[in-house]
VOKEDO-399237 format. One record per residue (C-alpha): residue number from 0; x negated, y negated, z negated. Coordinates in nm, 2 decimals, always signed. Example, Ala and Ser with C-alpha at 12.3 -4.5 7.8 and 13.67 -1.06 7.14 Angstrom:
2
@seq = 0 | u = -1.23 | v = +0.45 | w = -0.78
@seq = 1 | u = -1.37 | v = +0.11 | w = -0.71
# end
This chain:
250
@seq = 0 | u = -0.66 | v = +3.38 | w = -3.83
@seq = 1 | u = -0.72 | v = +3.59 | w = -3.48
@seq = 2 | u = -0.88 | v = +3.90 | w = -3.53
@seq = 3 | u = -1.29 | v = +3.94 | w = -3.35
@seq = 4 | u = -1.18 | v = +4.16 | w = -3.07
@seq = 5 | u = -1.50 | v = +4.39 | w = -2.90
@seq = 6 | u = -1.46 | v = +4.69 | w = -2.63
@seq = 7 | u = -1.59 | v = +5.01 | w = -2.65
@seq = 8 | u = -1.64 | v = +5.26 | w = -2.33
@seq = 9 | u = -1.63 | v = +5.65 | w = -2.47
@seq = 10 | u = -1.85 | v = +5.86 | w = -2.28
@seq = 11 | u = -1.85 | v = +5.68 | w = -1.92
@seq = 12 | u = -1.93 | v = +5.83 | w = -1.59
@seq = 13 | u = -1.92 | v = +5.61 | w = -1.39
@seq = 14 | u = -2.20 | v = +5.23 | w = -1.41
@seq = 15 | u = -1.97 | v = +5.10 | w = -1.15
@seq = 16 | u = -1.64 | v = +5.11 | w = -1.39
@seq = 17 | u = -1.90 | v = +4.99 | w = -1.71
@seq = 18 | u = -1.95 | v = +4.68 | w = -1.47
@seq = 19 | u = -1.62 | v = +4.62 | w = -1.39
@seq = 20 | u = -1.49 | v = +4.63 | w = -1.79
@seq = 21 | u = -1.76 | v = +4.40 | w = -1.82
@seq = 22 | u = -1.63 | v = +4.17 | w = -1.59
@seq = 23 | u = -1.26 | v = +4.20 | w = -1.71
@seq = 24 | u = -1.44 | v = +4.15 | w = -2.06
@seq = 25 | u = -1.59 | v = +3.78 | w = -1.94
@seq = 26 | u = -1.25 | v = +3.72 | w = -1.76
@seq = 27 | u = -1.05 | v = +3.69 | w = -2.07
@seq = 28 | u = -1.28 | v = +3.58 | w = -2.30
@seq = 29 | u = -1.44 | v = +3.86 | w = -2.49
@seq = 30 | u = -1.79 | v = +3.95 | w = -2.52
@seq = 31 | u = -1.87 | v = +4.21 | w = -2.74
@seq = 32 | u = -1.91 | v = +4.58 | w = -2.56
@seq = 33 | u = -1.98 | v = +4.89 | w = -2.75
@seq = 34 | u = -2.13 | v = +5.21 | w = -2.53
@seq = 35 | u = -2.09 | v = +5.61 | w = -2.62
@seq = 36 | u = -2.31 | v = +5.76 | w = -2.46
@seq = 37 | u = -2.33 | v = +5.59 | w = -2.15
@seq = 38 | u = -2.50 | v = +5.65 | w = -1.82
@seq = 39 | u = -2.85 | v = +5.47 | w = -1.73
@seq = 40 | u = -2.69 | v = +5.10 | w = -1.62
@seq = 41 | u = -2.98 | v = +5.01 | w = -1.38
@seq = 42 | u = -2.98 | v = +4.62 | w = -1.35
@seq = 43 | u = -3.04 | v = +4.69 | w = -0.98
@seq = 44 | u = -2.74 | v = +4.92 | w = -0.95
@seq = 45 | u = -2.37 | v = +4.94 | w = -0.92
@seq = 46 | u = -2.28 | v = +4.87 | w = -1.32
@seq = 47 | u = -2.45 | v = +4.48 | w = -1.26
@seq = 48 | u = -2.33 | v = +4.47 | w = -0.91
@seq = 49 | u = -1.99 | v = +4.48 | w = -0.98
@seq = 50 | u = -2.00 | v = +4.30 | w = -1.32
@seq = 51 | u = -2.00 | v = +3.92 | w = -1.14
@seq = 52 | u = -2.15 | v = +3.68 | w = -1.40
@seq = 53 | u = -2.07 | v = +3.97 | w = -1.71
@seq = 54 | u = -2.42 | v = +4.09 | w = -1.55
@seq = 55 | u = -2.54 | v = +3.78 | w = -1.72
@seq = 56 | u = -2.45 | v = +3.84 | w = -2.07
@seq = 57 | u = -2.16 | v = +4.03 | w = -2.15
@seq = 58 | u = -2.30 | v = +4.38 | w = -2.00
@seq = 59 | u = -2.72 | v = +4.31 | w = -2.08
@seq = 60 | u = -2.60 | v = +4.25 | w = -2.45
@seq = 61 | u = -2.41 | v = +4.56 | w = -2.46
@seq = 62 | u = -2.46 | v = +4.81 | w = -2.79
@seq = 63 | u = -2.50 | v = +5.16 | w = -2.77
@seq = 64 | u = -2.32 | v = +5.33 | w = -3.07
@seq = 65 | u = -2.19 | v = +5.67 | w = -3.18
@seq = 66 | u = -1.82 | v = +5.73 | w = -3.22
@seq = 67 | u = -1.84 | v = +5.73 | w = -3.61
@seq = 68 | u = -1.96 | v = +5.35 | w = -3.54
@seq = 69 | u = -1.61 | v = +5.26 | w = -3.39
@seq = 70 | u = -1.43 | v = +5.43 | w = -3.66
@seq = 71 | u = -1.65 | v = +5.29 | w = -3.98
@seq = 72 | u = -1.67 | v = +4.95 | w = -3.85
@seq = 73 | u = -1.33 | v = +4.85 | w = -3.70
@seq = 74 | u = -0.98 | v = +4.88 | w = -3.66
@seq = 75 | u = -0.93 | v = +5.06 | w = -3.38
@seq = 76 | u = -0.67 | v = +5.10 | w = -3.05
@seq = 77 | u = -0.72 | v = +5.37 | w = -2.86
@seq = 78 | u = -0.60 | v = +5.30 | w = -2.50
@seq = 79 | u = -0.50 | v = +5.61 | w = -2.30
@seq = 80 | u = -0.23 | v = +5.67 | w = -1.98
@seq = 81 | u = -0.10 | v = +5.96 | w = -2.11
@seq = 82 | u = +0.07 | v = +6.02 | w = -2.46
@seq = 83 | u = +0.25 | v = +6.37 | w = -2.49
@seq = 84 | u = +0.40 | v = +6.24 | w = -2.79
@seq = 85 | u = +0.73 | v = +6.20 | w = -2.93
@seq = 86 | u = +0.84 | v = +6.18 | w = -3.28
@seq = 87 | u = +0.82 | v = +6.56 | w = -3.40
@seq = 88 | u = +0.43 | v = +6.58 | w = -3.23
@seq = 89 | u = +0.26 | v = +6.33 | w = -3.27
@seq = 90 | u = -0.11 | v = +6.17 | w = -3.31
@seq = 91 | u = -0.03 | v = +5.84 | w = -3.40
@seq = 92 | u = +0.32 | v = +5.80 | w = -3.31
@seq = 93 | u = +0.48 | v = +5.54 | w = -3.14
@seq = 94 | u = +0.20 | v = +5.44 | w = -2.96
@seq = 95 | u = +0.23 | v = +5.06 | w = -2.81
@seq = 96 | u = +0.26 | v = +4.91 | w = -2.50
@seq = 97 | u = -0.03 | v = +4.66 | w = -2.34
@seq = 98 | u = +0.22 | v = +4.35 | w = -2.42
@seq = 99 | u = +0.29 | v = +4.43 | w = -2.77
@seq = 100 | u = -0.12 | v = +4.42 | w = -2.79
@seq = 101 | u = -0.16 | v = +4.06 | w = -2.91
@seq = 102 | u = +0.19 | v = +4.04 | w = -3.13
@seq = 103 | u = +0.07 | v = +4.34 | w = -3.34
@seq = 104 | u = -0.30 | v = +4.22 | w = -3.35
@seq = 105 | u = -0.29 | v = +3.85 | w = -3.42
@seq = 106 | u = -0.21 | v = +3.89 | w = -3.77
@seq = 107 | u = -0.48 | v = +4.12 | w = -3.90
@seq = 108 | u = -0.80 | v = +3.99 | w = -4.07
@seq = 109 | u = -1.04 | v = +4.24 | w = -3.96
@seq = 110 | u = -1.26 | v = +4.31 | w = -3.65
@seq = 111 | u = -1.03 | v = +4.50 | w = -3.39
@seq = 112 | u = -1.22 | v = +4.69 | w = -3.10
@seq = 113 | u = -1.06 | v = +4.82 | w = -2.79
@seq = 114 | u = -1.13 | v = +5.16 | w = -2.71
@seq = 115 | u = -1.12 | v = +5.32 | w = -2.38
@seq = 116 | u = -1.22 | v = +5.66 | w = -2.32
@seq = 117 | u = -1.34 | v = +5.90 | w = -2.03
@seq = 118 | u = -1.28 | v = +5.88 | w = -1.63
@seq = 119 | u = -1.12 | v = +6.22 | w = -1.61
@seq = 120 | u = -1.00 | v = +6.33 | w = -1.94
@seq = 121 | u = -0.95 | v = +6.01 | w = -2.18
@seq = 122 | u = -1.01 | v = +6.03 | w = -2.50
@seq = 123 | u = -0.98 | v = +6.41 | w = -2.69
@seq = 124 | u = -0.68 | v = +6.47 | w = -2.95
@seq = 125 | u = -0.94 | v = +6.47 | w = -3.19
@seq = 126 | u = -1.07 | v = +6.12 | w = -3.18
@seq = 127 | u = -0.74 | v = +6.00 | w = -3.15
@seq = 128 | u = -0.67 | v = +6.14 | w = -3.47
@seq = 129 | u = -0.90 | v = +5.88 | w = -3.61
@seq = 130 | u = -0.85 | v = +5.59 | w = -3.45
@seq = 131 | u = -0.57 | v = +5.38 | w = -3.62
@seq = 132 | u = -0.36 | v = +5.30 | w = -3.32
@seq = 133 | u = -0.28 | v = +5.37 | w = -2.96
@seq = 134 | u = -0.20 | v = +5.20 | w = -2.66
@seq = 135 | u = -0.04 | v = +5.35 | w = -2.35
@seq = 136 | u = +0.00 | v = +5.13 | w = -1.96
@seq = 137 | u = +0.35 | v = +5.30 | w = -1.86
@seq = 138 | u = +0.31 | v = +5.41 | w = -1.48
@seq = 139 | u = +0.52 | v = +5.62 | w = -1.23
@seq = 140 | u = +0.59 | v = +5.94 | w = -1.42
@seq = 141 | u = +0.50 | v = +6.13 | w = -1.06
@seq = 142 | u = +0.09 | v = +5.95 | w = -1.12
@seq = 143 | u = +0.05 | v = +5.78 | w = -1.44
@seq = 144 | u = -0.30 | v = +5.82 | w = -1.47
@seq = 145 | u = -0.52 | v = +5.49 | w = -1.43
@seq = 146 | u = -0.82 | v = +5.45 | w = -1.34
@seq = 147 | u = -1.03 | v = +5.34 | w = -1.62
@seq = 148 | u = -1.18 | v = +4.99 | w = -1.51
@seq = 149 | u = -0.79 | v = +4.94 | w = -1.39
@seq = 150 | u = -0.63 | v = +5.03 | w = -1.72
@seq = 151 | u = -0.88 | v = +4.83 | w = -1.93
@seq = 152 | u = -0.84 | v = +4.49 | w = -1.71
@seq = 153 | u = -0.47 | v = +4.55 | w = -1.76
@seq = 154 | u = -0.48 | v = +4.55 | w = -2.16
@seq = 155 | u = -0.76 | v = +4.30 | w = -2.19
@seq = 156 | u = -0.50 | v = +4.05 | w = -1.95
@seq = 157 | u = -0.21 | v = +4.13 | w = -2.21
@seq = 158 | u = -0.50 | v = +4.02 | w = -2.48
@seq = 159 | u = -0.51 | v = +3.67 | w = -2.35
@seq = 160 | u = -0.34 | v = +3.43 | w = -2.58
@seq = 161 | u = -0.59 | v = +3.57 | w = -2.87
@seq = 162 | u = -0.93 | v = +3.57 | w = -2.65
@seq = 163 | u = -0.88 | v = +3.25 | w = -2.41
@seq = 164 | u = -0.76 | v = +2.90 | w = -2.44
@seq = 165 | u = -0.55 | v = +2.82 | w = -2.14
@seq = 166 | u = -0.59 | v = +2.54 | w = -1.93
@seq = 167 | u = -0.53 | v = +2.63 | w = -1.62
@seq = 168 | u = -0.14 | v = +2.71 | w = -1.65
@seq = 169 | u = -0.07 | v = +2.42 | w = -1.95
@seq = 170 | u = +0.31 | v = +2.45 | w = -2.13
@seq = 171 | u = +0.45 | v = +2.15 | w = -1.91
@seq = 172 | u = +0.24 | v = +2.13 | w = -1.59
@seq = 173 | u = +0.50 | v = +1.94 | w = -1.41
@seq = 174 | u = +0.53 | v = +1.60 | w = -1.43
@seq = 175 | u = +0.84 | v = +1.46 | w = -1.31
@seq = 176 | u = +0.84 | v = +1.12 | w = -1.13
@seq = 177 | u = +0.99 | v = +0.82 | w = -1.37
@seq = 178 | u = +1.33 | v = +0.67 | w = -1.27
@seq = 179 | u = +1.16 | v = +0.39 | w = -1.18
@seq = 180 | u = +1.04 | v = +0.62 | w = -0.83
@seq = 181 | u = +1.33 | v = +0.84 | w = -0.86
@seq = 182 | u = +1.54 | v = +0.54 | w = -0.76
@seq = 183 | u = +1.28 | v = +0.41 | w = -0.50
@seq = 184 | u = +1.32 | v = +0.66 | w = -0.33
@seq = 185 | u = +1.71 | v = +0.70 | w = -0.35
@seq = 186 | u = +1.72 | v = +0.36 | w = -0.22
@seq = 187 | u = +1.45 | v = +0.45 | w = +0.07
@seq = 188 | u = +1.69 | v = +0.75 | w = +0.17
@seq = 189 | u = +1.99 | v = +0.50 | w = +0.21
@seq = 190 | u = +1.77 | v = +0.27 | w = +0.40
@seq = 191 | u = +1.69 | v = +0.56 | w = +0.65
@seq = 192 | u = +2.05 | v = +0.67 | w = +0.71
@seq = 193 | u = +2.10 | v = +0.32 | w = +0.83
@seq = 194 | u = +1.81 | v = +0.28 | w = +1.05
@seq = 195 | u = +1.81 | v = +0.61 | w = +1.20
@seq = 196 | u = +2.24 | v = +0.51 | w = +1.28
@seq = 197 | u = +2.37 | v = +0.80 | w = +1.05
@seq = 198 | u = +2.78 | v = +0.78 | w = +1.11
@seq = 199 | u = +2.88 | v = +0.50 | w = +0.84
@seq = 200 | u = +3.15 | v = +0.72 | w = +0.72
@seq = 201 | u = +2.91 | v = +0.99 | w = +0.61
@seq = 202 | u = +2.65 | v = +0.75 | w = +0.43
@seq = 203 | u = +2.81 | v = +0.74 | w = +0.09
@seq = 204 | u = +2.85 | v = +1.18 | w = +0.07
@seq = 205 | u = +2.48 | v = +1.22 | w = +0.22
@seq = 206 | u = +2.32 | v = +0.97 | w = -0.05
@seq = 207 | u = +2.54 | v = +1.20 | w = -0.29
@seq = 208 | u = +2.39 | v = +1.56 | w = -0.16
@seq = 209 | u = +2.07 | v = +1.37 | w = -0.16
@seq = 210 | u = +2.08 | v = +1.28 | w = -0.49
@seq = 211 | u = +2.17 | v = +1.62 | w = -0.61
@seq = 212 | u = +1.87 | v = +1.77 | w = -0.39
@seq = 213 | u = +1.63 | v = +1.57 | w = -0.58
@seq = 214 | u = +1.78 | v = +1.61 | w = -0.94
@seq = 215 | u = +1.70 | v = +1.99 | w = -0.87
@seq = 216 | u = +1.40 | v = +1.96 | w = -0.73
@seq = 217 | u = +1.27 | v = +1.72 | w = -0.98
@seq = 218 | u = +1.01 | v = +1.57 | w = -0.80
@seq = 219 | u = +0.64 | v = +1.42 | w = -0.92
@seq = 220 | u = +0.51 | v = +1.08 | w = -0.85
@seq = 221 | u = +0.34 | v = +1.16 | w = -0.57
@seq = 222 | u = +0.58 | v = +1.37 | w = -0.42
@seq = 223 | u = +0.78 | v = +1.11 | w = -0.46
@seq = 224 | u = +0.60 | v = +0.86 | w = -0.30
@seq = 225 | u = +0.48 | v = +1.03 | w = -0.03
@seq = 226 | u = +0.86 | v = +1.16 | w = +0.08
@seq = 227 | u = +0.94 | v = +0.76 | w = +0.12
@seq = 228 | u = +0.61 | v = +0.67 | w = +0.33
@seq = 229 | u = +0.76 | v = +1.01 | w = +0.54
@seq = 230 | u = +1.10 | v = +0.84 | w = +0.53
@seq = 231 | u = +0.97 | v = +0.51 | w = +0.61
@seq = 232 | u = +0.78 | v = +0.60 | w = +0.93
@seq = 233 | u = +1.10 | v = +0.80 | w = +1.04
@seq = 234 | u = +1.29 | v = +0.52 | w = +1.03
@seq = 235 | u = +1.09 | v = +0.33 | w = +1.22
@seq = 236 | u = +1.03 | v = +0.53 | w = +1.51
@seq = 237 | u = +1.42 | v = +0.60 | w = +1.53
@seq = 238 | u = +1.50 | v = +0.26 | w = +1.57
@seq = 239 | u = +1.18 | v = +0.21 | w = +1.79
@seq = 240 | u = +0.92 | v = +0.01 | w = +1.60
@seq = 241 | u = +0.66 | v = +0.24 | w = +1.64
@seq = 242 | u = +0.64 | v = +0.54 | w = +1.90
@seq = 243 | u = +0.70 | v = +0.86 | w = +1.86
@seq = 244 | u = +0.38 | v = +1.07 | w = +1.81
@seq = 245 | u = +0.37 | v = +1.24 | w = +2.15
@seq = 246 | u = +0.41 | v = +0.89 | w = +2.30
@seq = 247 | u = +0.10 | v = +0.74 | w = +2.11
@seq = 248 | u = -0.13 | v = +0.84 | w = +2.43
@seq = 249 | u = +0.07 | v = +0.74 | w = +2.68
# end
């Protein structure tokens, strides 16, 4: 069963980075948004400007809650840049990575939210105390720090396979050509080394490269087809059926 997953925003300064979580919210297919204390999100200002369509349901819909809300009503994963943790001090130690997001949460039965915290100082040692898990984005140890609409569209991505059915990159997008068109257009290939007066004793070693070319390349119907017409019409202006393009005008 795949865990209800909802976002929460802790203390945000900034509408314009509400509206962007909002947007990466409607992206990958989650809906739910839980505000601390937010700023005044003015449907004529930056928060709805930069939402995109989120400004149509995602962000209007949003719930203002307290912090004890989060922590009586869901498990939580605290998402922050910065850990300074290791095994002997320690919040909630180890703390994930955004991949490891969906692994660890597709097998709990209970409602999950997402919690991000503040532009400039994250979330406090003390509310990560009582949140059950935490996430950290590794960066360049010289600037690890995020900013907060980048770190949460980062995690929410890694969320995918539990929020959004994919269609638009399917398992097997590729289709390969049957042998039926493979072989058509083997046999159009050797047909065009002859018309275009490839040297005889080179024909047999050409089809061969050829053929390994293709078996690599492993070509769909149409590509198939249309590298024959292309063959086809090369043929015949080599052996002067038809003219060469720059001598159509002439």
């Amino acid at each position: 069963m795949t865990p209800n997953i909802s976002v929460a925003v802790v203390d945000p300064e900034t509408p314009g980075n509400v509206g962007t979580i909002a947007r990466g919210m409607k992206n990958f297919g989650l809906s739910d948004l839980y505000l601390v204390n937010p700023p005044e999100l003015d449907p004529e200002g930056e928060a709805y400007g930069f939402a995109g369509h989120a400004r149509e349901d995602v962000l209007p819909n949003a719930t203002e809650v307290d912090f004890d809300y989060l922590v009586d009503n869901f498990y939580t994963v605290a998402t922050t840049a910065i850990t300074n943790e290791d095994a002997t001090k320690h919040v909630r130690y180890p703390f994930l990575k955004p991949e490891d997001l969906a692994d660890e949460l597709g097998d709990l039965d209970t409602d999950v939210c997402i919690v991000f915290g503040r532009e400039r100082v994250g979330l406090s040692n003390d509310e990560l105390a009582r949140l059950d898990r935490i996430c950290s984005i590794p960066a360049d140890d010289e600037y690890p720090v995020l900013n907060l609409a980048q770190a949460a569209t980062i995690v929410l991505y890694e969320l995918r396979e539990l929020t959004v059915e994919e269609t638009q990159h399917p398992d097997n997008p590729h289709e390969r050509a049957n042998e039926h068109e493979i072989e058509g257009l083997y046999g159009t290939f050797d047909d065009y080394l002859h018309d275009v007066g490839h040297p005889t004793e080179k024909i047999d070693k050409t089809n061969r490269l050829f053929r390994r070319l293709i078996a690599r390349a492993q070509p769909t119907g149409r590509e198939a087809r249309t590298m024959r017409g292309v063959l086809r019409r090369g043929a015949k202006i080599g052996n002067g059926e038809i003219p060469r393009p720059d001598e159509d005008d002439e």
